[in-house]
C-alpha positions in Angstrom: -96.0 55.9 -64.1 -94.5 58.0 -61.4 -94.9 61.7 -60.5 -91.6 62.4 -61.6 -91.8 60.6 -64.9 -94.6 62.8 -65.6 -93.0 66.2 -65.3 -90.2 64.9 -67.7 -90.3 65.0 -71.5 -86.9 64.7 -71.6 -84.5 61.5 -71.5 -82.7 62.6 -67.8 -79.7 60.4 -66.5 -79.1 60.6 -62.7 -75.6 60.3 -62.7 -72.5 61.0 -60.3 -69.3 62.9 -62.4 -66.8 60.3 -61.3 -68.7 56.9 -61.4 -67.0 55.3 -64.2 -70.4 53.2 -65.0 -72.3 57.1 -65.2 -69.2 57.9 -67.6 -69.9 55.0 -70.1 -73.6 56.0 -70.1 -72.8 60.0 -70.5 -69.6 58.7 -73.4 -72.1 56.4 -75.6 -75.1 59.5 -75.0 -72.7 61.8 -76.2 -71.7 59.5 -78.9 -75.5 59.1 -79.8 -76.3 62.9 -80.1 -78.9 62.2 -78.0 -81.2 64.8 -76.4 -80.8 64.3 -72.6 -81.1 65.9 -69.5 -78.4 65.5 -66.5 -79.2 65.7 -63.0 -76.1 65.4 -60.7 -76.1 63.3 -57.4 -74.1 63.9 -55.0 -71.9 61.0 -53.2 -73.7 60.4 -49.7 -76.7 62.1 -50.2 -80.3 61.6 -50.7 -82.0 63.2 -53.8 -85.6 62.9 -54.0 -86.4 63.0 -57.9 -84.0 59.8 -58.1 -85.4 57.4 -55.1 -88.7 58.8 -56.5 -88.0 56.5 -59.5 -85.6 53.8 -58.3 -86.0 53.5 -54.7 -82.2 52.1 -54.1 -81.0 55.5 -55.1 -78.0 54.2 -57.3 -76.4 55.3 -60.1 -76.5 55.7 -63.3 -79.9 55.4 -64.0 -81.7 56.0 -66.9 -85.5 57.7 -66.7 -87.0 58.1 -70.8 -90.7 58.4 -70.4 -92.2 56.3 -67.9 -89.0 53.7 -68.9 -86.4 53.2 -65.7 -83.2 51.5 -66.1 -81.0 50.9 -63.2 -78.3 48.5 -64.4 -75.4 50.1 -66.2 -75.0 47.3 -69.1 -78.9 47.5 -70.0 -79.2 51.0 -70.4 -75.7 50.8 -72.8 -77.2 48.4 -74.9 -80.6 50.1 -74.4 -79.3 53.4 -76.2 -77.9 51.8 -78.8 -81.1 50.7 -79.9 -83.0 53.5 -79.5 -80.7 55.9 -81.3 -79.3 53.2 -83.8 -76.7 56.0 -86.0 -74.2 55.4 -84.9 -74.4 51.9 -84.5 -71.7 50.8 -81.8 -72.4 47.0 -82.1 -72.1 44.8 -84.9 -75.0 43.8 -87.4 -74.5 39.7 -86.8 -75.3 37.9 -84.0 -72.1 36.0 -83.6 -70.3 39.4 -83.6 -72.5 41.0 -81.0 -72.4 38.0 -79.1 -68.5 38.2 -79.0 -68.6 42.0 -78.3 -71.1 41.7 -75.2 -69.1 38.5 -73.7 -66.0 41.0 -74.1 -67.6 43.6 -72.0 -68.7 41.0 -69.9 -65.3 40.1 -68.9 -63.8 43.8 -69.0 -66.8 44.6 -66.0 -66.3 41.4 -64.3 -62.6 41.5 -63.9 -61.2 45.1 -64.8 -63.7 47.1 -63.2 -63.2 44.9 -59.8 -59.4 46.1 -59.8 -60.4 49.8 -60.4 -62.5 49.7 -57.9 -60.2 48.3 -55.6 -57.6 51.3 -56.8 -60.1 54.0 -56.0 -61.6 52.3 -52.7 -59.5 49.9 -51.2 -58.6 50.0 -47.5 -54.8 50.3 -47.9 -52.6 52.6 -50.2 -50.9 49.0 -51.2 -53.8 47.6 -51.8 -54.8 50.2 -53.9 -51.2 50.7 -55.7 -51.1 47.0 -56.7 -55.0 46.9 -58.2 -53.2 49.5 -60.4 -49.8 47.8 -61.3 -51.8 44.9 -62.1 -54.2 47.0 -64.8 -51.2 48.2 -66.3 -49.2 45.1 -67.0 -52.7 44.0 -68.4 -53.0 46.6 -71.0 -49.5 47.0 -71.6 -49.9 42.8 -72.0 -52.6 43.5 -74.6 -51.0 46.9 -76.3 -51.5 44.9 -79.9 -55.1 44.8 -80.1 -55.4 48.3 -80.0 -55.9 48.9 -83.4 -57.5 51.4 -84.3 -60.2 50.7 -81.4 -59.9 48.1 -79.0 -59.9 44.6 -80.9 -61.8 46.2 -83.8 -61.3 48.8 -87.0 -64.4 50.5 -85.8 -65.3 52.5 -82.9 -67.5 50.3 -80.7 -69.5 50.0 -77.4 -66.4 47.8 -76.0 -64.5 51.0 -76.4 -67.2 52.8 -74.2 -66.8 50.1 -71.9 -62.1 50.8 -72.2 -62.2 54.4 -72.5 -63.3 55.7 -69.2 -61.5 52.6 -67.3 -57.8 54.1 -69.1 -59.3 57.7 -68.3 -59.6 56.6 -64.7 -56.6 55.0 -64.1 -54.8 57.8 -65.7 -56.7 60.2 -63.1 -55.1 58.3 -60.4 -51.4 58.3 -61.8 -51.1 55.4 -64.0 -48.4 56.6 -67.0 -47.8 53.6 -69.4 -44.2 53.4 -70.0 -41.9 50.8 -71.5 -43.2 47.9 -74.0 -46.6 48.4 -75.2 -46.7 51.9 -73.9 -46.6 53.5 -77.4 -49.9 51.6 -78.5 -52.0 52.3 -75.6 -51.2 56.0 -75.0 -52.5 56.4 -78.9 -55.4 54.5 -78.2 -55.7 56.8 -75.4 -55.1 59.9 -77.3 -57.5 58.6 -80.1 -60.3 58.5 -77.7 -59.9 61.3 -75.1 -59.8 63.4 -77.9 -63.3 62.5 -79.6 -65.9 65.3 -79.2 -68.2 62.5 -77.7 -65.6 61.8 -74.9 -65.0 65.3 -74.2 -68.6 65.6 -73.0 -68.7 62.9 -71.4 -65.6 64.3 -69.0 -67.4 67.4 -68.7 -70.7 66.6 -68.1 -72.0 68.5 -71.0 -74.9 67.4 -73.5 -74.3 66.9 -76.8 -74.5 70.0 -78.8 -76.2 68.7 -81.6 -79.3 66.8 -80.6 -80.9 64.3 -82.4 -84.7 64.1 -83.2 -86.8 62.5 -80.6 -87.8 58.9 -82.4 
């Protein structure tokens, strides 16, 4: 057990405020009601509590107890576990099975083009990794209904939320066919009190009971 583990009776996420991976972990700890602590890194530096638990420095990562988790999709699924209500995964295994192979692909292929849109060498490069996640969404507008191929709110939607938060944050506006859908998905969302924390970096108000 580290040092820093030790001084810590509180679930703390290391996170960076505009990391869309730290913003799923803060949107489904929010959504949880969990009973967390944040502590803020700062692009390009060194902070010692973090690289005093996972010596790569990245973020998000998860410290509860003497448990680290460094890899975004593990700590998702990890929190939905430890604070089961609500659940944001089905009961059956064919279900979850389907749900995680659709986050699978969102990370694998979205996340790729938002990356490119935030980091990529050239303002063309970076304009057409955003045309091209528009005419995908706008391509998919039907299967937002309510939530994103479901009738319940789900971790998929933890995994959409922040990527249509981010691209609006860099001047996407969804217009045309398919625009109507998307921007009520988006409004249905953004406006959750879970989501709201999550863009401000806020824990939950109500906490739940340590299990």
């Amino acid at each position: 057990m580290t040092s820093a583990a030790n001084k810590r009776s509180v679930m703390t996420l290391f996170s960076n405020n505009d990391d869309i991976y730290c913003h799923q972990v803060r949107f489904v700890l929010a959504e949880k009601g969990a009973a967390y602590e944040i502590e803020t890194i700062v692009p390009g530096t060194i902070n010692e509590h973090l690289m005093e638990v996972n010596s790569k420095g990245t973020v998000p990562t998860l410290m509860d107890r003497n448990l680290v988790i460094r890899t975004p999709h593990i700590i998702l699924e990890y929190l939905d576990e430890r604070f089961p209500h609500p659940p944001l995964m089905p009961v059956f295994p064919v279900e979850r099975a389907q749900k995680r192979q659709l986050m699978h692909d969102i990370q694998e292929s979205w996340y790729q083009y938002i990356k490119v849109a935030e980091f990529g060498k050239t303002e063309t490069e970076r304009a057409r990794a955003l045309k091209f996640l528009k005419e995908q969404f706008l391509a998919i507008s039907a299967h937002f209904t309510p939530y994103f191929m479901s009738e319940e709110f789900s971790l998929v939607d933890c995994y959409i939320a922040p990527l249509l938060w981010k691209m609006q944050n860099l001047g996407v506006e969804f217009t045309g066919a398919g625009s109507k859908a998307v921007k009520a998905y988006m409004d249905r969302v953004f406006s959750r009190e879970s989501f709201q924390e999550s863009i401000n970096c806020v824990t939950p108000k109500n906490f739940m009971e340590e299990k």
